[in-house]
FIKOLZA-1660 file (N, C-alpha, C; in steps of 0.1 Angstrom, whole numbers, plus 5000, padded with zeros to 4 digits):
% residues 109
   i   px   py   pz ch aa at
   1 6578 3892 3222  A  X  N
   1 6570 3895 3233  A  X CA
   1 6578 3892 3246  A  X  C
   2 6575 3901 3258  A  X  N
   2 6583 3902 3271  A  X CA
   2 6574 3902 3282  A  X  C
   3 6574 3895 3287  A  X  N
   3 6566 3895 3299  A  X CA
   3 6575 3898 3315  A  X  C
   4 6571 3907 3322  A  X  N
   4 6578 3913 3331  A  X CA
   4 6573 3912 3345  A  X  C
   5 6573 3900 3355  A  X  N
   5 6567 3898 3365  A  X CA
   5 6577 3904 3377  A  X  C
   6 6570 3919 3385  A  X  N
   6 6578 3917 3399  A  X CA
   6 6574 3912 3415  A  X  C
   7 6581 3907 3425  A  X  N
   7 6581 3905 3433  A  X CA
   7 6586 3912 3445  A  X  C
   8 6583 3920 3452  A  X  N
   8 6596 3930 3463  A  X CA
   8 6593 3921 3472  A  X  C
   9 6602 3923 3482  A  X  N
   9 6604 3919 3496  A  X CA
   9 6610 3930 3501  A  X  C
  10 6612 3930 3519  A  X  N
  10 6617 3938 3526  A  X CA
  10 6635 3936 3518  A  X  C
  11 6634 3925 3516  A  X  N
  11 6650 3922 3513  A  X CA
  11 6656 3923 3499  A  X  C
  12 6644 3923 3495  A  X  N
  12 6652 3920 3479  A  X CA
  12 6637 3925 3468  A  X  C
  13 6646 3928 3455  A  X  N
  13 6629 3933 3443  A  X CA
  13 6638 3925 3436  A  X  C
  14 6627 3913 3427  A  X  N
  14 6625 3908 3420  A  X CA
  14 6621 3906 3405  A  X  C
  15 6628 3906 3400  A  X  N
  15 6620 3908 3385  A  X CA
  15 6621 3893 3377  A  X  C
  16 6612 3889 3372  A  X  N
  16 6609 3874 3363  A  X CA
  16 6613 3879 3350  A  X  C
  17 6615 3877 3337  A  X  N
  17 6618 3879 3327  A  X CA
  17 6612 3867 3320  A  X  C
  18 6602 3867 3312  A  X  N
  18 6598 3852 3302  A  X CA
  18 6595 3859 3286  A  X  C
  19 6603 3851 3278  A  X  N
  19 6601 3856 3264  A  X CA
  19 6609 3859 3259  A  X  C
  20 6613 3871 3251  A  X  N
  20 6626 3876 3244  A  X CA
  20 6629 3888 3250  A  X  C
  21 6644 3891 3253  A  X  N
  21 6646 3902 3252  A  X CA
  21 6655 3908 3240  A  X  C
  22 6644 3917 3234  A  X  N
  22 6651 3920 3222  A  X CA
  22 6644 3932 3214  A  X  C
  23 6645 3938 3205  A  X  N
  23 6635 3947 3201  A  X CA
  23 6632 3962 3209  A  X  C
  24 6617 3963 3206  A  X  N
  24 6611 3973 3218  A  X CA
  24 6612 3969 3233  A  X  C
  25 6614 3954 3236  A  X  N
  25 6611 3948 3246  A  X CA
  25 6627 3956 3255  A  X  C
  26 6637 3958 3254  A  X  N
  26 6646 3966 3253  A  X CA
  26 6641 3975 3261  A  X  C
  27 6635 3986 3255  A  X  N
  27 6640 3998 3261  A  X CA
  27 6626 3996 3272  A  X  C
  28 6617 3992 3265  A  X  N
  28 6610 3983 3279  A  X CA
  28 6612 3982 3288  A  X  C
  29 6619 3971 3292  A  X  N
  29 6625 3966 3304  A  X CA
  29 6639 3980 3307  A  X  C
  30 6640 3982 3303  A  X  N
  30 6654 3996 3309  A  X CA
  30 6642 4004 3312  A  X  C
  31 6633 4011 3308  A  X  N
  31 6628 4015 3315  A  X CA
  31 6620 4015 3327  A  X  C
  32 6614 4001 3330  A  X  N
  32 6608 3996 3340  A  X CA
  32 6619 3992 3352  A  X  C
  33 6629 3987 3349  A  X  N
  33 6643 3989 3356  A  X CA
  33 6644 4002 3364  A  X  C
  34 6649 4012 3355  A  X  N
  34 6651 4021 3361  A  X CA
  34 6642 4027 3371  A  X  C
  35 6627 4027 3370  A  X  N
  35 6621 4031 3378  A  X CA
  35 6621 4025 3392  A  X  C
  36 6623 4010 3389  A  X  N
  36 6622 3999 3406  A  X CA
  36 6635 4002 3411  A  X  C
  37 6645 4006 3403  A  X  N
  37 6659 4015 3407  A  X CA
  37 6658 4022 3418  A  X  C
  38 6650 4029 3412  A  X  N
  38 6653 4044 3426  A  X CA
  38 6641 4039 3440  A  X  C
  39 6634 4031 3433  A  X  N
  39 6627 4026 3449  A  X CA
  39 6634 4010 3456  A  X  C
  40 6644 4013 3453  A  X  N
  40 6653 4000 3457  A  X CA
  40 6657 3999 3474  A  X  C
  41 6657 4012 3480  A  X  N
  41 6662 4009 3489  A  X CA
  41 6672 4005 3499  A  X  C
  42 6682 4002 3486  A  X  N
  42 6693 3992 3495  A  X CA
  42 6689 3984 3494  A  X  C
  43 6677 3977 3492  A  X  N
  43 6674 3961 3487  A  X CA
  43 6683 3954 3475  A  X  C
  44 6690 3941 3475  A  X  N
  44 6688 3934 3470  A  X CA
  44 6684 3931 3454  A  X  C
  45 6688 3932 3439  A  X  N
  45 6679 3933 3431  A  X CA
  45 6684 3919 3419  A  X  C
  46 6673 3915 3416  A  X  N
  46 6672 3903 3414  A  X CA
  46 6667 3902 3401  A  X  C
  47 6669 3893 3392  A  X  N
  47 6668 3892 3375  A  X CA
  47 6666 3879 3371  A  X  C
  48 6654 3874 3370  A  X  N
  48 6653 3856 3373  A  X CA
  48 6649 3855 3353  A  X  C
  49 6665 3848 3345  A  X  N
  49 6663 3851 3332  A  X CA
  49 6658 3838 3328  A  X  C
  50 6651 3829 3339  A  X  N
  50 6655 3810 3332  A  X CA
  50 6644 3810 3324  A  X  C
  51 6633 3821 3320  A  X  N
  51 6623 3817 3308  A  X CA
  51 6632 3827 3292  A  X  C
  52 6639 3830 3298  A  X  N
  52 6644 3844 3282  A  X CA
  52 6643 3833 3274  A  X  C
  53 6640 3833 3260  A  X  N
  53 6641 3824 3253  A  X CA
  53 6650 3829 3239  A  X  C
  54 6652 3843 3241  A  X  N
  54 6662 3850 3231  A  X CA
  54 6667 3862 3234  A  X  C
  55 6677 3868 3234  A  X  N
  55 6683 3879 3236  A  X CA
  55 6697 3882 3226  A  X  C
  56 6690 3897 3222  A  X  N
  56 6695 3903 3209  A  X CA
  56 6708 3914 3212  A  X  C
  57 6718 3921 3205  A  X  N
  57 6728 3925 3205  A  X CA
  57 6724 3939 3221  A  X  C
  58 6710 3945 3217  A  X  N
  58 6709 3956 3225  A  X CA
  58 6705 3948 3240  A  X  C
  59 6697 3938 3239  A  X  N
  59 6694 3931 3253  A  X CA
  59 6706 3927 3257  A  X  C
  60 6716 3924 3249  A  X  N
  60 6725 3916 3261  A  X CA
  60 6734 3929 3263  A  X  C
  61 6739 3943 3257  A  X  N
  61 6746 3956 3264  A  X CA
  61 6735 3959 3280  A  X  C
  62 6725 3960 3277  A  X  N
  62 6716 3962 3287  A  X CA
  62 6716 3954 3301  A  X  C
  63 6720 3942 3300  A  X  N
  63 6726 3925 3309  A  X CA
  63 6734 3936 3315  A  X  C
  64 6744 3936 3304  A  X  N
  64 6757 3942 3310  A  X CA
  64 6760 3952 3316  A  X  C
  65 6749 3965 3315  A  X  N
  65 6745 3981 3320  A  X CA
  65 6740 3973 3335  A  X  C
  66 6730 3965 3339  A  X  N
  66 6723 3961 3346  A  X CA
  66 6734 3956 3356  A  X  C
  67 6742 3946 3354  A  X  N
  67 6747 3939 3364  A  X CA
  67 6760 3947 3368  A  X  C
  68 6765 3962 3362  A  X  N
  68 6774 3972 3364  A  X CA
  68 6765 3981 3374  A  X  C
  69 6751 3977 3370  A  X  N
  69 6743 3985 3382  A  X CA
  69 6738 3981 3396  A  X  C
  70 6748 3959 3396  A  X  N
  70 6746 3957 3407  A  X CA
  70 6737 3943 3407  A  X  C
  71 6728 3940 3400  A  X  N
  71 6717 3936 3397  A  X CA
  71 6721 3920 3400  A  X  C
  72 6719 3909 3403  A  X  N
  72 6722 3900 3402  A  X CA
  72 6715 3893 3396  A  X  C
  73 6720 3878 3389  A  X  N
  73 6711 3873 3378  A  X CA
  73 6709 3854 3383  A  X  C
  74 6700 3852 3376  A  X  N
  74 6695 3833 3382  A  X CA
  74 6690 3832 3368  A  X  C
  75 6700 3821 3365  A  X  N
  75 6690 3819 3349  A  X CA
  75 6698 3801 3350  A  X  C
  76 6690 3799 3335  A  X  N
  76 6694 3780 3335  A  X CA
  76 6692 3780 3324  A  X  C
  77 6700 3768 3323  A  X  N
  77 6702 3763 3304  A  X CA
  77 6720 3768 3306  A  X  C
  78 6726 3758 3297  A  X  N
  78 6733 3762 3291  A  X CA
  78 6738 3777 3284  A  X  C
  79 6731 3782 3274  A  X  N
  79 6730 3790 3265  A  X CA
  79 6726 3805 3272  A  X  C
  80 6720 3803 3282  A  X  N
  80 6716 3819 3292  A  X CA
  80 6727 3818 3304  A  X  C
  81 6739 3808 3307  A  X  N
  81 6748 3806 3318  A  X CA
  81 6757 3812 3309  A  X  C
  82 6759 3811 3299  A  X  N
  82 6775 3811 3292  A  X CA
  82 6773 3825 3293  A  X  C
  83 6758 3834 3287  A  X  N
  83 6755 3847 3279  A  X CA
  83 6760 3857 3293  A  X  C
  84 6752 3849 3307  A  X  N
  84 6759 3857 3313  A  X CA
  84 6775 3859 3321  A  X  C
  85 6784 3846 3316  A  X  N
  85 6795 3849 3318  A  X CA
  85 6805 3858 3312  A  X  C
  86 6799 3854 3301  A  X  N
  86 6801 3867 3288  A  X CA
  86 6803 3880 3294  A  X  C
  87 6789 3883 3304  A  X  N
  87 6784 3892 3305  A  X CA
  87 6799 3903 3316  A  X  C
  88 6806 3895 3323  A  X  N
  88 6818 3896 3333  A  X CA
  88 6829 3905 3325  A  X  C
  89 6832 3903 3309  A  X  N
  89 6840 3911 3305  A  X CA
  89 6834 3926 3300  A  X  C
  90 6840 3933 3306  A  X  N
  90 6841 3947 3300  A  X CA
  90 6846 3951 3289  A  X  C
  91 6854 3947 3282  A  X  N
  91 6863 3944 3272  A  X CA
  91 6858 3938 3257  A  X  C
  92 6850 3929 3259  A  X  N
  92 6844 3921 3249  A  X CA
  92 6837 3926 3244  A  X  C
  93 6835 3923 3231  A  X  N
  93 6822 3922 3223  A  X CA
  93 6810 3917 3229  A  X  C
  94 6800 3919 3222  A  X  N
  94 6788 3912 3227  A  X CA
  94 6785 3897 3220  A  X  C
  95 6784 3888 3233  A  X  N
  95 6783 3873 3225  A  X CA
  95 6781 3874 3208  A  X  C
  96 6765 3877 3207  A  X  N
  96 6762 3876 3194  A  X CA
  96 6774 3882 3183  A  X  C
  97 6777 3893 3188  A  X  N
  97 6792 3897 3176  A  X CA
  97 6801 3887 3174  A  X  C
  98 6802 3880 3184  A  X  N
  98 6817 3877 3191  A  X CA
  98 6816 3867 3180  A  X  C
  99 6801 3856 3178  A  X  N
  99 6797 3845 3172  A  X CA
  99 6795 3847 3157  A  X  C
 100 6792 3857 3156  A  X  N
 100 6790 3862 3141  A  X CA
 100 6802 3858 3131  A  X  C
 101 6813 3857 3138  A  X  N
 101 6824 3856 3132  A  X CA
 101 6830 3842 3130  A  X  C
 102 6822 3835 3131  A  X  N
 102 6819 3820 3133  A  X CA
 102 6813 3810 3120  A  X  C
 103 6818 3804 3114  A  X  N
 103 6813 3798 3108  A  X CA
 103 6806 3783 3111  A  X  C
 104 6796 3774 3106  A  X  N
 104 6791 3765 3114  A  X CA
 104 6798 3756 3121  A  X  C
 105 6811 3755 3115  A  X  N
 105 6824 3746 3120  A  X CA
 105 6828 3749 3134  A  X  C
 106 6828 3767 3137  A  X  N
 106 6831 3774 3146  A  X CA
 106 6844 3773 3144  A  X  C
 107 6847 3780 3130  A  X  N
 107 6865 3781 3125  A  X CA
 107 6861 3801 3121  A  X  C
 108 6870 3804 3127  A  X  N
 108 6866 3815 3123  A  X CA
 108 6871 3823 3107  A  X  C
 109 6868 3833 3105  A  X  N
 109 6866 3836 3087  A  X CA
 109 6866 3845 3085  A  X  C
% end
């Protein structure tokens, strides 16, 4: 489940994220995106991820489509700070791949 709260201002559109992104919730949110896209304005756009409580191989390409689109992100925790630093290589795998390759030791195999 995804819950999708927005906020506009003259300065900035807001979007809340609480729940998972993952699944149907995916193309969901890309599409709800894209539409506050074209009414952007030159505003400001904003992605508040500090409730995500999971994000899957296609939500986190989507992170990465999004913040290539500009999008800036506010999240907390450990585990949603790292996902989006991740998010900075172009090059990379997606976290979850990257980890898959990991064994509980974190030796890889």
């Amino acid at each position: 489940m995804l819950k999708i709260t927005y906020n506009g201002t003259a300065g900035e559109q807001r979007w809340t994220l609480c729940g998972q992104l993952s699944g149907p919730w995916v193309e969901e949110w890309r599409s709800i995106w894209e539409r506050g896209r074209t009414e952007s304005n030159g505003r400001t756009c904003v992605i508040d991820l500090s409730d995500i409580t999971f994000i899957d191989e296609r939500g986190e390409q989507l992170l990465r489509t999004l913040k290539e689109d500009g999008a800036r992100f506010v999240a907390r925790g450990i585990d949603m700070r790292h996902i989006l630093k991740h998010l900075r290589s172009k090059t990379k795998p997606s976290l979850r791949r990257s980890l898959a390759h990991l064994d509980r030791d974190g030796n890889c195999f």
